[in-house]
C-alpha positions, 0 to 999 in steps of 0.5 A, a space after each residue: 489531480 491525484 485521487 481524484 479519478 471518481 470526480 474527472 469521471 463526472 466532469 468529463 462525462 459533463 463536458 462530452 455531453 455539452 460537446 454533444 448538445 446536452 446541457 447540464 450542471 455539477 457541484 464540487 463540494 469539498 473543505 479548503 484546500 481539497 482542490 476545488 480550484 484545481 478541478 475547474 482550472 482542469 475542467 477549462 483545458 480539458 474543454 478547449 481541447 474537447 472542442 472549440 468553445 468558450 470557456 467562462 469563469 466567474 469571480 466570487 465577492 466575499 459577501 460583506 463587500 457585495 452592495 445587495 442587488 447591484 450585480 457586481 459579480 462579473 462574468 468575462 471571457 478570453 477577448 471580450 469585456 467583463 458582464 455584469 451578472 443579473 440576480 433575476 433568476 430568468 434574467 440570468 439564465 437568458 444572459 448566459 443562453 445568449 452568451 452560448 448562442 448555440 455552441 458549446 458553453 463551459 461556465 465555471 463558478 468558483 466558490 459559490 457559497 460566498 454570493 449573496 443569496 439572492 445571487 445564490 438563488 439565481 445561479 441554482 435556478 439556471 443552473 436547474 434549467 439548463 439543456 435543451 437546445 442550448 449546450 451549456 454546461 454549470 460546474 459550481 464549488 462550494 464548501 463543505 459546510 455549505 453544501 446543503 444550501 437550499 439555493 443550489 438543491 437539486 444540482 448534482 455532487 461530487 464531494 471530494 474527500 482528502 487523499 488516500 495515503 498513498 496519493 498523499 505520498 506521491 503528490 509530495 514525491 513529486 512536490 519535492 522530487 523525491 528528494 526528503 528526508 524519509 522521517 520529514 516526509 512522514 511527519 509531513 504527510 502525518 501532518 497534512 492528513 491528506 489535503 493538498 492545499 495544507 501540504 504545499 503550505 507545509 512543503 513552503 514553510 521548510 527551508 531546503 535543509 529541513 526537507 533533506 533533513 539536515 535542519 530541525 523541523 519546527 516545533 510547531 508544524 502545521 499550516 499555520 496561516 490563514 489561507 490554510 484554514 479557509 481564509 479564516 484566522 482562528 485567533 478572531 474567533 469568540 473566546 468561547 469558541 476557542 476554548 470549546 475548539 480546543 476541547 475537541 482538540 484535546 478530546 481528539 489528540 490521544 493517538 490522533 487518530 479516528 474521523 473526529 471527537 467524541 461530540 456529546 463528551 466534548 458538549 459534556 466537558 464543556 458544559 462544565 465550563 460554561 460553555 454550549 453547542 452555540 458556541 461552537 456554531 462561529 467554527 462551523 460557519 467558518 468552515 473550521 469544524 463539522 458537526 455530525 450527530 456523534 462527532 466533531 471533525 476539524 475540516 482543515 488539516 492542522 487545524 486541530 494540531 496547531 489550536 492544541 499545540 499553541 494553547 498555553 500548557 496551563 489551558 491545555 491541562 485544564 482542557 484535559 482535566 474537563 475531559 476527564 471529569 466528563 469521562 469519569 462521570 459516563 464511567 468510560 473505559 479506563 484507559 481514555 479517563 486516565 490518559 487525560 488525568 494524565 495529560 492534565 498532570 502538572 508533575 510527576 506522578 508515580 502511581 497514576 503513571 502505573 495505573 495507567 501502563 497498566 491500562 495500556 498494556 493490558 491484553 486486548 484488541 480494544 485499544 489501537 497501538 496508536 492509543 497504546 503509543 500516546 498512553 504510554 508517552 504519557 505515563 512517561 512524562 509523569 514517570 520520575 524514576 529514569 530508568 523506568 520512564 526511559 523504558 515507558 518511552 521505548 515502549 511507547 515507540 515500539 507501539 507506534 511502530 505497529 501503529 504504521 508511524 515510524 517517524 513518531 517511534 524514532 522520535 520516542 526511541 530517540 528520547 529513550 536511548 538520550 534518557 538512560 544507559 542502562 543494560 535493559 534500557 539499551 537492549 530494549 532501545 536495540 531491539 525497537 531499533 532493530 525492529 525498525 530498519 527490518 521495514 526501513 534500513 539495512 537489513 545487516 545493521 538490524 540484525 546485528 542490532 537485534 543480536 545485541 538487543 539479544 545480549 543486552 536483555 537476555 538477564 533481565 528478560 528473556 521472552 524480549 530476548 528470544 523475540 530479537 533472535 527471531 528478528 535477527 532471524 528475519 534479518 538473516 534470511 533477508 541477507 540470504 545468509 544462512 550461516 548468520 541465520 542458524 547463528 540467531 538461533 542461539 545456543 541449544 541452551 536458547 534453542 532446546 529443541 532445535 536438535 531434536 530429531 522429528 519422529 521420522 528422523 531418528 537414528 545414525 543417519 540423521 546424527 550424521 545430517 545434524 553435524 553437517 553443514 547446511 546445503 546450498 539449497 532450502 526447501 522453503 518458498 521465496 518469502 521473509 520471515 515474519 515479524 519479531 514481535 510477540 507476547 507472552 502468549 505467543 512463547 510456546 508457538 514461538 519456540 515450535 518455530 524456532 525448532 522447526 526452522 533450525 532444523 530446516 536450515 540443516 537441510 532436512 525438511 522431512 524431519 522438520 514437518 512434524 515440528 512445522 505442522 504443530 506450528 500450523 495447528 497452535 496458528 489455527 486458534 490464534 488471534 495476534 496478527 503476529 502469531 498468524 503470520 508466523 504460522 503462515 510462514 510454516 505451512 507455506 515453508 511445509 507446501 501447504 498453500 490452502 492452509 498458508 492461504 487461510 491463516 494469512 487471510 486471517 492475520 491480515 484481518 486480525 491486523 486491520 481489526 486491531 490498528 497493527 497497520 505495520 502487519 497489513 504489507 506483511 500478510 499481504 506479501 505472504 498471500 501473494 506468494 501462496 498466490 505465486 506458489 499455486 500459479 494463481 498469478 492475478 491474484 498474486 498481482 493483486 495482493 502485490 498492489 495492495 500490500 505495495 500501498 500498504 507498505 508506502 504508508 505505513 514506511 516500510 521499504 524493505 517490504 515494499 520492495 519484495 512487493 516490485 519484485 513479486 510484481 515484476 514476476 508476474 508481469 514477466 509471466 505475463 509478458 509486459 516488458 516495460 512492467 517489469 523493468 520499472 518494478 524490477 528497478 524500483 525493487 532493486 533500488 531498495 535492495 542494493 541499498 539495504 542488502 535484501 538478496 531475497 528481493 534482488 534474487 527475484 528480480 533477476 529471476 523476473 528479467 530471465 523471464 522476459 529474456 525467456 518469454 522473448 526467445 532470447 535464451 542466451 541472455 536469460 542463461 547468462 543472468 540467470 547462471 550465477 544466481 543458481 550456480 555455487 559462486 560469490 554471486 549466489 542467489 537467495 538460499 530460498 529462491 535459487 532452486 525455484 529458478 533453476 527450472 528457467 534457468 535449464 530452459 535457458 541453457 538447453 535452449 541456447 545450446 548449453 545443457 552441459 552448464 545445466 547438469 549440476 543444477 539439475 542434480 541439485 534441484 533433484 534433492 531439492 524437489 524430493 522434500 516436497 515443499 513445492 507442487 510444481 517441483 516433480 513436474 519441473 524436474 522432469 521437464 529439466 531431464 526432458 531438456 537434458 536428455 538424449 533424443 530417445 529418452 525425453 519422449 517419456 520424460 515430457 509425458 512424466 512431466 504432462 502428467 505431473 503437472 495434471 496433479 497439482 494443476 498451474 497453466 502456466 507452467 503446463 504450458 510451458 512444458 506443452 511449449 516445449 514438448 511441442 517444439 522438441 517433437 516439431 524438431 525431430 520432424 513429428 508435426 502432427 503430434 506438435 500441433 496438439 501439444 502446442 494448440 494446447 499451450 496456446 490456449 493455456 498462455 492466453 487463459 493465464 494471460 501470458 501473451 509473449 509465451 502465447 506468441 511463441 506458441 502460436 510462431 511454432 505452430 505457423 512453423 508446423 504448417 498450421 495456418 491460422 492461430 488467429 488472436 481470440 475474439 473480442 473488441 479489446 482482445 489485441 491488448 496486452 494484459 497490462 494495456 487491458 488493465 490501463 485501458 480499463 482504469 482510464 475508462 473509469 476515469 482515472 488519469 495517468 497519475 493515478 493508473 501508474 499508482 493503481 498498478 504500481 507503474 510509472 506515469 511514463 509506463 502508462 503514457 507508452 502503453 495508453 498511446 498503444 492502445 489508442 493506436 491498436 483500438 483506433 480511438 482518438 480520446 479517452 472518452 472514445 475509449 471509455 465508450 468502447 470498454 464499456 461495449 466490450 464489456 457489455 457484449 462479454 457479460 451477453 455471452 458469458 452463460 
């Protein structure tokens, strides 16, 4: 049932309508394997539980076996002998309105394509004429190739494309148990390209041993058996029709990706061959292929991959040497014509094996890495000279890694490293490696992979070496380590600028600052640095931000917004995802959360256009902590989840853990205890094993937050002391001082503010840099809170008024909390009440219901009687039960909730039978019906 939220929707609204005396019909329409079975099996249960009815199914008789007009499709039900079915349309139609007798009636008609026509005809006509008085209800499946039958015209469709990458991956988790290998599983998934059916074959054909990845995976890895491919065994196929199905095969596979291939060049090719469109019309009607007025798309995932990998190599070059004829003649692009030259190659070939490198590493967005990778693969096998074809491959792998396919890149590596050991072969090899485990992998083992990839290449070529020291960096800073960190600068002979004093900085103070060594504290937002990958045109940008962080890693941030602005500036213009991102980071290192917004808006963009899907979770991230950093959390949140998905699919779990963190501190503002928990979890399961302080930091940060959302001070003071405190167990360098806020709180509230004073001074200089807007107001709250009665008066109106500069409810509400409960204290109720009326209203502006019940307890405490929750049918919901309930109310199941908010199915099991209990409702389809009039009335009074 994953994915399929639209189509339980439409059936669930069917069956209501039946349980409420309207009749009526609906078609599934998908290709094999989708699931069709499966959504009339959930089609049965959920109508039992709707009510007491019947519940039919009909059995489909391959049609040569049909003996014409005879009837022998069946119709049966639980406890009653089978019926035969009349091919009358009218007869029919009687038959299953005498078999309702007036109560609800679910039939059900699982592939219906295969009835003869008459029996076709006649199921259409009852279905067409079906309400009224009798309350039936008709679900059809048919296959996609058959879905425009003119027998059934008129019903209504529900089509079911295959599964988003995400739903693939958790219906494999939970096929599996979570249990595979992480390179099988994305073979896997590659393979099943989304259809259910064809992964549970590819899941059974494994041993356990090649699931855990303790055994090779088949060569040939595709569902391979006729009940994959529709009941239909391609080998029975006409010759001709093979070959014209492996000419699309063929036609398709460089980069095996896009929605199908190129029809007229495939018809085209074929032509040459003595082949025509009549000979593909045996695949269509079979179901196998679909032809569209430009492509032809293999219905049945791995289909395509099994036809081209168990052709014969002789037939496959002939395949591609038909392609590139056909390309040559309509004078294609050159990159494709020579892709297939290549392909069709029977031997090395050292001059089309550089023209077409040349081809595939030329600038330009056209190509997608993905066709970058296979070119380059390609030219590689004709290449004879070991050292450049080991160097091609490494190449190849390092574009599929951009394209989002780690599996395929380690296999490529892999290849590289077995096929030579020289000195830029092992650096190259090192640096794609290291590249690698920053998504996946151990963040110390990437740097010290991309150091040696640094050493290695630093003779032989010294932009890729400079592009390992900034991934080492990125490794750095993933540990939390800022020694490691400054020590992947380089030299100043790697690094010129990196001691070059800032306009602003010149003089013997400054020099002083230059030999000193780094404070504990960085200036900069909690977020990793961006990826290492970066082309020629990149140099200039590249070494402005390398001097710019190497003298923010000193500690002198004011001296670095010079070099930091004309990071921003050179970003402005660009076009590589990789540059944009890199300039991100520097306006959000330098607080300028507009421009950090633009430019990181602009890389993710710049990385869907170009096919760089390993960048999408990346920007991602970075928008979320601009989001973060100006309080906007919703679409903090927002961000979060799609870069979570985004980070699932393309393999990267190092990213996808920031993603739970980022989350689980949203959740915490908001108050969702349970949210947090399970993304706190998920996000520390990936940075224990990985060593990603930067995501472990933030987790803490989010449970303290809970802890302090919830009164509970002491434990918040007691998680919180050793991140921000100097000691063994320190905190991230880049996160620590955006908690110690919190952690002042704690401690003044738990009666410690002694354990607090240190930090504060620490926090002091911190805040003087102005990376942060919020910082000022904050500093003077933590002084508020440490102060002596008749000190922090003054200092909470400093802080209200600072906070009225850079805007951020939520944390103006905290301060207006705070305040208010301090001048409840010292007997003042009157001026509490406004301040804590104030807090109110902002916590439930922002959606932050655990602090706004604490605003609301301290102003029952002033004697103000009534603070009533606001108005509203679902006002009583937490943030997090407003969002379930919504999602259910599409449709949705508790699978699917739990993958939309990146939760677990438990989480959404716990919340939805809250909401139930809080709405009083007893279904979900009541549930729908009160969202749905909820949001009608909210949409009435908005002006």
């Amino acid at each position: 049932m994953y994915g399929r939220s639209a189509q339980l929707h439409a059936i669930n609204a069917l069956l209501t309508g039946v349980r409420d005396g309207r009749g009526g019909a609906l078609t599934l329409v998908a290709a094999p394997g989708l699931g069709r079975t499966t959504l009339l099996a959930h089609a049965v249960r959920s109508f039992r539980s709707l009510r007491s009815g019947t519940a039919l199914s009909t059995r489909a008789v391959p049609a040569e076996s049909l003996i014409p007009y005879s009837g022998v499709h069946s119709l049966w039900c639980t406890g009653a002998a089978p019926r035969p079915l009349p091919k009358e349309p009218g007869a029919l139609l009687a038959v299953v309105r005498e078999l309702a007798g007036g109560h609800p009636l679910l039939v059900c008609v699982d592939d219906a394509h295969l009835w003869d026509a008459a029996s076709r005809a006649a199921l259409g006509f009852a279905a067409r004429r079906l309400g009224g008085p009798h309350p039936v209800a008709l679900i059809l499946s048919v296959a996609a190739r058959r879905a425009d039958d003119p027998h059934l015209a008129g019903l209504p469709v529900v089509h079911l494309d295959p599964l988003a990458p995400p739903e693939t991956a958790a219906l494999f988790d939970d096929m599996t148990g979570g249990g595979a290998d992480t390179v099988v599983r994305d073979e896997l998934l590659h393979a099943a390209a989304g259809n259910p059916g064809a992964l549970r074959a590819l899941v059974a054909a494994l041993t356990p041993d090649q699931l855990a990845g303790r055994a090779p995976l088949p060569r040939r890895l595709c569902a391979g058996s006729a009940p994959a491919y529709g009941g239909v065994d391609p080998s029975e196929l006409p010759p001709e029709t093979r070959e014209l199905l492996l000419l699309a095969a063929a036609a398709h596979e460089p980069g095996a990706a896009g929605s199908g291939a190129d029809a007229e060049l495939v018809l085209r090719a074929g032509a040459a061959a003595g082949l025509d469109v009549a000979s593909l019309l045996p695949a269509e009607a079979a179901g196998l292929v679909r032809r569209t007025a430009d492509r032809i798309c293999f219905d049945v995932p791995g289909l395509r991959r099994a036809l081209y990998a168990g052709a014969p190599p002789a037939r496959r070059r002939d395949a591609h040497r038909l392609l590139a004829s056909a390309l040559d003649e309509a004078r294609a692009p050159a990159l494709p014509r020579r892709l297939h030259r290549a392909l069709a190659a029977t031997g090395p070939d050292a001059r089309l094996a550089t023209a077409l490198t040349v081809a595939a590493e030329a600038p330009g967005a056209a190509p997608s890495p993905a066709l970058r990778a296979a070119a380059l693969s390609a030219a590689a096998d004709l290449t004879q000279t070991v050292r450049d074809r080991a160097l091609r491959r490494a190449a190849a792998a390092d574009h599929a890694r951009l394209a989002g396919r780690p599996a395929q890149a380690r296999e490529l590596l892999a290849a590289a490293a077995s096929e030579s050991a020289d000195t830029r072969v092992r650096g190259t090899v090192e640096l794609i490696r290291g590249r690698l485990a920053l998504g996946d992998g151990p963040v110390a083992e990437a740097r010290e992979a991309l150091l040696l990839a640094a050493e290695l290449l630093a003779p032989h070529d010294p932009e890729s070496a400079r592009e390992a020291r900034l991934g080492a960096m990125a490794a750095a800073w993933d540990m939390g380590d800022a020694e490691a960190y400054l020590a992947a600068l380089g030299t100043p002979a790697d690094c010129p600028h990196a001691a070059r004093p800032a306009p602003d900085t010149a003089g013997p103070r400054a020099e002083r600052t230059r030999t000193e060594e780094p404070p504990p504290t960085r200036p900069s937002p909690p977020l990793p640095h961006p990826p290492p990958h970066a082309s020629p045109s990149e140099a200039s940008l590249a070494e402005e931000y390398r001097a710019a962080m190497a003298v923010v890693m000193r500690g002198r941030l004011r001296a670095a917004r010079h070099g930091l602005r004309g990071v921003v500036a050179l970003g402005q213009g660009a076009e590589e995802p990789s540059q944009l991102l890199r300039a991100g980071v520097a306006a959000l290192v330098v607080g300028d959360l507009a421009a950090a917004s633009r430019i990181n808006a602009r890389a993710l963009a710049a990385a869907r256009a170009s096919g760089a899907e390993i960048h999408v979770p990346q920007a991602l991230e970075y928008l979320a902590y601009a989001e973060l950093r100006a309080g906007r959390h919703a679409r903090a949140r927002a961000h979060a989840e799609e870069g979570l998905r985004a980070a699932r699919c393309t393999g990267q779990r190092n990213i996808a853990a920031r993603h739970h963190a980022i989350l689980a501190l949203v959740a915490s503002m908001e108050g969702e205890d349970e949210a947090v928990g399970a993304h706190a979890a998920a996000a520390a399961r990936t940075a224990d094993r990985h060593g990603l302080a930067q995501a472990s930091t933030l987790v803490q940060w989010a449970l303290a937050r809970v802890d302090l959302g919830r009164g509970r001070a002491p434990e918040a003071a007691a998680r919180l002391g050793p991140v921000v405190r100097p000691g063994p167990r320190r905190g991230h360098f880049a996160v620590r001082m955006l908690a110690v806020p919190c952690f002042v709180e704690a401690a003044a509230l738990a009666g410690e503010p002694e354990a607090a004073r240190g930090c504060v001074a620490e926090f002091a200089a911190w805040a003087a840099q102005g990376a942060d807007p919020q910082a000022p107001a904050q500093l003077a709250r933590c002084h508020a809170l440490l102060a002596a009665p008749e000190d922090s008066d003054a200092l909470y109106a400093v802080a209200l008024a600072r906070h009225e500069l850079v805007g951020g409810d939520f944390e103006s509400a905290r301060t207006q909390l705070l305040y208010g409960k301090w001048l409840r204290r010292r007997r003042r109720p009157g001026e509490a009440r406004g301040r804590l009326r104030d807090a109110l209203v902002s916590f439930e502006r922002c959606g932050a219901r655990a602090w706004a019940e604490q605003a609301r307890a301290e102003l029952r405490a002033t004697g103000e009687a009534g603070a009533p929750e606001p108005p509203g049918g679902l006002s009583g919901l937490t943030p997090q039960q407003l969002r379930i309930a919504r999602c259910v109310a599409e449709g949705a199941t508790n699978r699917e909730v739990a993958r939309r908010l990146s939760v677990s199915p438990r989480t959404v099991d716990h919340h939805l039978r809250n909401v139930f209990a809080l709405l009083g409702v007893r279904s979900r389809v009541e549930l729908s019906r009160l969202v749905a009039r909820s949001e009608q009335l909210t949409a009435h009074d908005e002006p």
